[in-house]
C-alpha positions in Angstrom: -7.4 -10.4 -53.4 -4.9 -12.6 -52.0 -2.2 -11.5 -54.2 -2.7 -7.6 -53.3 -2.3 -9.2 -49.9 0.8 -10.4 -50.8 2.6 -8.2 -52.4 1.3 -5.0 -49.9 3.0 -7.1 -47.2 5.9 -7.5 -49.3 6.4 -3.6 -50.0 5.7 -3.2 -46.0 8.7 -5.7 -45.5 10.7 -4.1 -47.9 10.5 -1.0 -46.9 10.7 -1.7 -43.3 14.3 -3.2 -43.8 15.7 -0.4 -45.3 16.9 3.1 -43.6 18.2 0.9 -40.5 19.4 4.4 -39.1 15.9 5.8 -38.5 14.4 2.8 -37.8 16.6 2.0 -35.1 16.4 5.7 -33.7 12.8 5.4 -33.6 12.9 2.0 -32.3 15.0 3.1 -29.3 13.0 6.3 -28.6 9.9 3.5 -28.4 11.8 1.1 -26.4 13.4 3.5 -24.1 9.6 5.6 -23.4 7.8 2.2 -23.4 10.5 1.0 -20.8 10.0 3.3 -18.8 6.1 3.5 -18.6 6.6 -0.4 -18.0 8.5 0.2 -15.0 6.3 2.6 -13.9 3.0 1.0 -14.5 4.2 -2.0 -13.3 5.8 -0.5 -9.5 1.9 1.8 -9.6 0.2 -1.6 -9.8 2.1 -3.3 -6.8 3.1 0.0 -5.0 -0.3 0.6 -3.0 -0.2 -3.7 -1.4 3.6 -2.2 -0.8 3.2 0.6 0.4 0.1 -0.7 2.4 2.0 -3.6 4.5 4.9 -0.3 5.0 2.8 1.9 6.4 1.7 -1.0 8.8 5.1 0.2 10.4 3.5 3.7 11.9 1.7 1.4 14.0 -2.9 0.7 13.9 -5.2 3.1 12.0 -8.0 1.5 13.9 -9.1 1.9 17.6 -12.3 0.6 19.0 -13.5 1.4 22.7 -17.4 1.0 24.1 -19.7 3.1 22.9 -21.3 4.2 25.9 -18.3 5.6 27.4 -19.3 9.4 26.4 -20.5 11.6 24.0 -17.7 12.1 20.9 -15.7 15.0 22.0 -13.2 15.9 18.0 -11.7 18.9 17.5 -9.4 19.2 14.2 -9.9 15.4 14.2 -8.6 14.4 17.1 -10.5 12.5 19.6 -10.6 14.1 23.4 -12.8 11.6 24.9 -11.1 9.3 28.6 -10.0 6.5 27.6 -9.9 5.6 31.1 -13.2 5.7 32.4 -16.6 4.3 31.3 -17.9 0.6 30.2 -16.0 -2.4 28.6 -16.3 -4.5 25.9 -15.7 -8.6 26.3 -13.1 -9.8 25.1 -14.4 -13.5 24.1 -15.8 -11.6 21.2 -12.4 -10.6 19.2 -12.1 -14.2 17.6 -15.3 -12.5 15.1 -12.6 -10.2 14.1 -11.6 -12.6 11.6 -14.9 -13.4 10.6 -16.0 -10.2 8.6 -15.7 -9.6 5.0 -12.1 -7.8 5.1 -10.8 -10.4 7.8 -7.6 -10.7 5.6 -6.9 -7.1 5.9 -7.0 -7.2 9.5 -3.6 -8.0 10.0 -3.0 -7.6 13.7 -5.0 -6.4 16.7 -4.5 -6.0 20.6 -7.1 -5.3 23.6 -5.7 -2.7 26.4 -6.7 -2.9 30.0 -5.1 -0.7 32.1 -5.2 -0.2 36.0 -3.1 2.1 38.5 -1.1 0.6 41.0 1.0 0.7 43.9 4.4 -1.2 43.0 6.8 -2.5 45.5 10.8 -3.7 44.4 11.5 -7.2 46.1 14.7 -6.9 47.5 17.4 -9.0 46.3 18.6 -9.9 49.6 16.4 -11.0 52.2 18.1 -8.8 55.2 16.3 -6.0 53.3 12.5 -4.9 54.1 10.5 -3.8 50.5 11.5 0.1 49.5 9.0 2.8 49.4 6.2 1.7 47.0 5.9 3.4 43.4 2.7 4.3 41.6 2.2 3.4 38.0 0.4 2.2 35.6 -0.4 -1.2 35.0 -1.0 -2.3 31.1 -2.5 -5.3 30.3 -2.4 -6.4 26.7 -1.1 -9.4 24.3 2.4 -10.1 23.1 1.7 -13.3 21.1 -1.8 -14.2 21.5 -3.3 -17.2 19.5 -6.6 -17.3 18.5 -9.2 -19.6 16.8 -11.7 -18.3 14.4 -15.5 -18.9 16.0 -15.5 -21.9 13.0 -12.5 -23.6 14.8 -11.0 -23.7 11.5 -8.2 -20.7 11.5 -5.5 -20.0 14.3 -4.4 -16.5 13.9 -1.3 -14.9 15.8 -1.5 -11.9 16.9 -0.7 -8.7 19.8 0.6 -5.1 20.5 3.7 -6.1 18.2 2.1 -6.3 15.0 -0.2 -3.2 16.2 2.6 -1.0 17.8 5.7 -2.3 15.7 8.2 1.0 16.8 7.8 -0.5 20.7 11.2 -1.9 21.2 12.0 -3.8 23.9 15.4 -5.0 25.4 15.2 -8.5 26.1 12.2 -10.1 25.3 8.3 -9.9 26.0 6.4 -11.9 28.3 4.6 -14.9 27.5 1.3 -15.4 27.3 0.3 -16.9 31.0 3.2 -16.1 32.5 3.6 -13.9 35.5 6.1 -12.0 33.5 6.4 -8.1 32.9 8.0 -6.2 30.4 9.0 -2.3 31.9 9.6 1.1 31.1 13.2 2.5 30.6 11.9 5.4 32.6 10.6 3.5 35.3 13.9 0.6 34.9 15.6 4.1 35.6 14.0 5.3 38.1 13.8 1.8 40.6 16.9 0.7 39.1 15.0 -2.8 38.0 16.8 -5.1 35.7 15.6 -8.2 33.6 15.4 -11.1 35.7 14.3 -8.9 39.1 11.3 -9.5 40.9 8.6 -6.6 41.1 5.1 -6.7 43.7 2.3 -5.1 42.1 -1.0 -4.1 43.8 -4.2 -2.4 44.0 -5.6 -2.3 46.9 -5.8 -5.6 49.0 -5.4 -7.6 45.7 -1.3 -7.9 44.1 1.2 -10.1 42.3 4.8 -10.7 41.6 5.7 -10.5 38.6 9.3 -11.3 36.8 10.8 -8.6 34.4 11.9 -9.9 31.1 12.4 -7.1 29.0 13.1 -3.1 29.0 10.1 -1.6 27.1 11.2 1.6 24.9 8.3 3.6 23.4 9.2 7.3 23.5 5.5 7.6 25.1 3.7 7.1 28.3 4.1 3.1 28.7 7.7 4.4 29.1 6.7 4.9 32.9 4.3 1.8 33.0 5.2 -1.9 33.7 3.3 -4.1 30.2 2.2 -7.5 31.4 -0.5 -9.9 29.9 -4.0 -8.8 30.1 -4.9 -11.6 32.5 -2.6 -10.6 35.0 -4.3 -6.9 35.0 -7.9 -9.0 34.6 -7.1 -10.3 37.7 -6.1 -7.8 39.6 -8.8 -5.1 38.9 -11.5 -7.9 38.4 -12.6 -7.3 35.0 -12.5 -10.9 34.3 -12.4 -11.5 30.4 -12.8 -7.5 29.9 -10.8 -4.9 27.9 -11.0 -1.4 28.0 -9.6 -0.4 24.1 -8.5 -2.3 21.1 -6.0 -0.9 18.6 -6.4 -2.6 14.9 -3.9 -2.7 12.3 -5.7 -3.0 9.2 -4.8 -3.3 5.1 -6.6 0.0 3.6 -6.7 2.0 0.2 -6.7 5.7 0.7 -9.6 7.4 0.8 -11.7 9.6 -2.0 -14.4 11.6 -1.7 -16.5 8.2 -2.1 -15.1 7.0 0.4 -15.8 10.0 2.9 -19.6 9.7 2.4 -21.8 8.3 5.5 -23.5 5.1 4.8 -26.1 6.1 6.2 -26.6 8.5 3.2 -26.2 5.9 0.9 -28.7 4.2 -1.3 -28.8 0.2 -2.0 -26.2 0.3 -4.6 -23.6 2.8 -3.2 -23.3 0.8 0.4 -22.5 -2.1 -1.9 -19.7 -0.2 -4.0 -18.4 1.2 -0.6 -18.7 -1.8 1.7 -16.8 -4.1 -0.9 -13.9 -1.4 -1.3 -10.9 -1.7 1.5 -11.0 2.0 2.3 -10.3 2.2 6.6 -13.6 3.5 7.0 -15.9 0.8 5.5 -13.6 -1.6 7.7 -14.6 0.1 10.5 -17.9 -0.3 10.1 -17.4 -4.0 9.4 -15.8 -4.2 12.5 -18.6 -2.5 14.6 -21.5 -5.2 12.9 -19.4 -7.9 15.3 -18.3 -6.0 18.4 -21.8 -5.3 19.9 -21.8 -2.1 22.1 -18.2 -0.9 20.5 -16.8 2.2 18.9 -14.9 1.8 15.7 -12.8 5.1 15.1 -10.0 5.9 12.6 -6.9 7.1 13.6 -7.0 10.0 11.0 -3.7 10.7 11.7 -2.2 7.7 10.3 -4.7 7.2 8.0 -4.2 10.2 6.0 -0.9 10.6 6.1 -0.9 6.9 4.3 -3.3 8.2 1.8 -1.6 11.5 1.2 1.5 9.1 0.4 0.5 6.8 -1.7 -1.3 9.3 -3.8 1.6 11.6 -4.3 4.2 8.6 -5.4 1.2 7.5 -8.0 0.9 11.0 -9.2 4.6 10.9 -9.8 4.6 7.5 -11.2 1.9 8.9 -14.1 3.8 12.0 -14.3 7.2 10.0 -15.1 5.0 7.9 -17.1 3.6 10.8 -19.1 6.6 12.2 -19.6 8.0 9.1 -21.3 5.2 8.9 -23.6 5.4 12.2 -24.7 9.1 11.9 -25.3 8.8 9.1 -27.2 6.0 10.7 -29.6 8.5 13.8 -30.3 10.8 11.1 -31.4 8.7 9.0 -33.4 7.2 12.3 -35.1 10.7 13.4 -36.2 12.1 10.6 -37.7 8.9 9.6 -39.5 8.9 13.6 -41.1 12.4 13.0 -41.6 11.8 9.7 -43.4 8.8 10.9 -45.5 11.3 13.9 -46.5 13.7 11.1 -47.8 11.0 9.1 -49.4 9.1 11.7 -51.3 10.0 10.4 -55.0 9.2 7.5 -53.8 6.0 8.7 -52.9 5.5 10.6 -55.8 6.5 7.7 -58.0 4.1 4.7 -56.2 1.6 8.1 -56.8 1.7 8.4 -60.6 1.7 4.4 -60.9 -2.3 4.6 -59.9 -1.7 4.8 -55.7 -4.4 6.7 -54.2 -3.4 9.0 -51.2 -5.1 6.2 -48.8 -3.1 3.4 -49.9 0.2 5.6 -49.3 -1.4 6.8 -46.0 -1.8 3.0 -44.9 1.4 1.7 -46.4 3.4 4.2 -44.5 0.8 3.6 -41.4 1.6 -0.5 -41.5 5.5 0.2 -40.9 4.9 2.3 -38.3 2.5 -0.3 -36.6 5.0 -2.9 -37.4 8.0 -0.7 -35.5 6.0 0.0 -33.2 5.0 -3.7 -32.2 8.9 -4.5 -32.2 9.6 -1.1 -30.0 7.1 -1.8 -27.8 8.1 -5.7 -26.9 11.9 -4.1 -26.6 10.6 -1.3 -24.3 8.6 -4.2 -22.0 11.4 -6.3 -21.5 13.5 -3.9 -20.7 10.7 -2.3 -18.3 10.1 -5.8 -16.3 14.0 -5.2 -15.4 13.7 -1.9 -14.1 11.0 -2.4 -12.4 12.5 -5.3 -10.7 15.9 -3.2 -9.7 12.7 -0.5 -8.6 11.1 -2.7 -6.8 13.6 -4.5 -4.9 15.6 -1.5 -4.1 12.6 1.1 -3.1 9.8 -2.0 -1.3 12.4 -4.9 -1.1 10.4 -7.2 -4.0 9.8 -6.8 -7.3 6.7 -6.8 -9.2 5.4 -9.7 -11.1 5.1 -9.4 -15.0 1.6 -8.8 -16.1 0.0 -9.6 -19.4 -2.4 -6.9 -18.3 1.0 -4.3 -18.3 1.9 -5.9 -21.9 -1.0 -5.6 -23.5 -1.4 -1.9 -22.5 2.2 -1.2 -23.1 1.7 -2.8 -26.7 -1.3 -0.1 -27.5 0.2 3.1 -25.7 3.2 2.1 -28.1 0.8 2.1 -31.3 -1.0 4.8 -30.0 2.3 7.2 -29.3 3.7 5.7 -33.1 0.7 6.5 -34.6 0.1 10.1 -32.8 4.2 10.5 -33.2 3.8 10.3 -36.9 0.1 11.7 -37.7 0.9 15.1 -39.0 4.4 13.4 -41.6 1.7 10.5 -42.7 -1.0 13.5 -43.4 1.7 15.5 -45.6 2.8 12.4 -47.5 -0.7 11.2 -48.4 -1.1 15.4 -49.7 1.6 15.2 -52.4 1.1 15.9 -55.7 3.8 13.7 -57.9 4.0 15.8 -60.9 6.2 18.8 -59.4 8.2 15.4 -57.4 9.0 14.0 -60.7 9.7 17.0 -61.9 11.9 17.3 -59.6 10.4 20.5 -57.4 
């Protein structure tokens, strides 16, 4: 037994060193198909934490307000309820943000208060009386606000910049217990205030000067309002330790049909499934198990148009990938016809010497697999490098290499050899070696 074993790995060795010409064709077809679908399998795997931490850039796909404010008003899925009038939610509570299942997916939030006002410019000479007061808006939120996990154990950083990242602002923002105020180019425009000058805000009896240190740029509504630090707004419209909204910028996976369903619909087993996947929705409802009294709502808006993304660059990922495969099995399949064409007195020959159609079958079968080993370790190594130039081009880094990726790149490659070459294989175990030797 051990010498058949020999000598069939002999005749496999043998006959895989000669014909370099189609063995290095079909090597390269398998290298170049099984490169690709490296590249592309490996940029799929790391594209959604990508493209995830990207999309963090159109700004939260979370916002929670109190749930007794009024009934849900949606129409075409957005939300037409105030946001300006109704109860508030304590903001001693948003520490046990970071305490729910997903809290490392929570990657920035930031209350809102908010609060009209009468603002008056100090003069910049004293011979000069205060000019005509200016009604705004008064938005109180957090720039860079630390906080500590209930546990004491985790400090976490975190405001309106990590939740609103296209706010730009000339200058800088305020500091966190500062009497500081960041403004509106609109408003800059219209009172002619610059950083560094002096503005009274007030409502009713109760006011405060406050310093401008930036030029806040939104193309939105804040664009008229002055931004300070929650505290300040707190203060004036005593709501002590109160906030009226709170944006969330959370780490999600888009959402299927499973992910759509109500929980409240679910049994035992599927609120498991759904509460342990990161889809924005199960979040949410994370979220509303520690903010007692609150309403967790998606921003549909952003959150399917992150979804709708992601899914259409991994449908053209597998398409690319598909098309690589089958390239690479039109390749393989001609040169092994092509080979078996060259071969068939040799066929014929091992034939009439006592070889059965099955040994012929698995002798021609073995130097496929053994190509298609080489082609496919070729085609991953070149594959990690494209994905690399991919990756640090397209998300600015490159993927990691997986022995997940090689191992399925390895079989794909056997698979497309052994598909490639199933229908040459079939003919060759078929033929008859009396009309080969014969010479017909």
């Amino acid at each position: 037994m051990g010498g058949q074993k020999s000598m069939f790995l002999r005749l496999v060795a043998d006959s895989f060193g000669r014909r370099p010409r189609h063995k290095l064709l079909t090597g390269a077809a398998l290298a170049l198909g099984m490169g690709v679908a490296t590249a592309a399998l490996s940029v799929s795997l790391d594209v959604g934490d990508r493209l995830a931490k990207e999309f963090r850039s159109l700004g939260a796909n979370l916002l929670v307000t109190p749930q007794a404010d009024s009934l849900p008003l949606e129409i075409g899925g957005v939300d037409y309820r105030p946001v300006n009038a109704g109860a508030y939610l304590p903001e001693a509570d948003l520490p046990k943000l970071k305490t729910i299942f997903w809290h490392n997916n929570i990657i920035g939030f930031a209350p809102i208060l908010e609060v009209p006002v009468n603002t008056s410019i100090l003069p910049k000479t004293v011979s000069n009386a205060f000019v005509p007061s200016l009604s705004t808006t008064l938005i109180g939120t957090w720039s860079q606000h630390s906080i500590w996990t209930p546990d004491l154990q985790t400090r976490f950083v975190t405001g309106i910049e990590k939740t609103n990242p296209w706010w730009s602002v000339g200058g800088r923002w305020f500091s966190e217990g500062a009497d500081e105020c960041v403004i509106g180019t609109n408003y800059a425009r219209k009172t002619g205030r610059q950083i560094g000058d002096a503005i009274l805000v007030q409502d009713g009896d109760r006011g405060q000067i406050l310093q401008v240190s930036g030029i806040l740029s939104t193309g939105g509504p804040e664009d008229d309002a002055i931004v300070v630090p929650i505290a300040v707004v707190q203060k004036i419209s005593s709501k002590q330790g109160e906030y009226r909204r709170l944006y969330v910028s959370a780490l999600t996976k888009p959402e299927d049909d499973f992910g759509r369903r109500d929980p409240k619909t679910m049994n035992a087993a599927d609120l498991e499934r759904w509460s342990c996947s990161p889809y924005v929705s199960s979040i949410a409802y994370s979220i509303k198990q520690v903010l007692p009294g609150a309403d967790v709502r998606v921003i549909r808006r952003v959150a399917e148009g992150e979804g709708q993304i992601l899914t259409r660059v991994r449908m053209l990922l597998w398409l690319v990938t598909g098309a690589a495969l089958l390239a690479a099995a039109l390749a393989v399949g001609a040169s092994a016809a092509a080979s078996v064409i060259e071969r068939r007195t040799e066929i014929g020959l091992m034939k009439a010497l006592g070889a059965g159609s099955g040994t012929v079958g698995f002798l021609l079968a073995a130097e496929q697999l053994l190509l298609a080993f080489v082609g496919g370790g070729i085609g991953y190594a070149l594959g990690i490098v494209l994905a690399r130039l991919l990756g640090e081009r397209i998300f600015g880094a490159a993927p990691e290499p997986s022995l997940i990726v090689f191992l399925v790149i390895v079989a794909l490659a056997i698979g497309v050899t052994l598909l490639g070459s199933a229908i040459p294989l079939r003919r060759a175990s078929r033929y008859e070696p009396a009309p080969i030797l014969r010479g017909e």
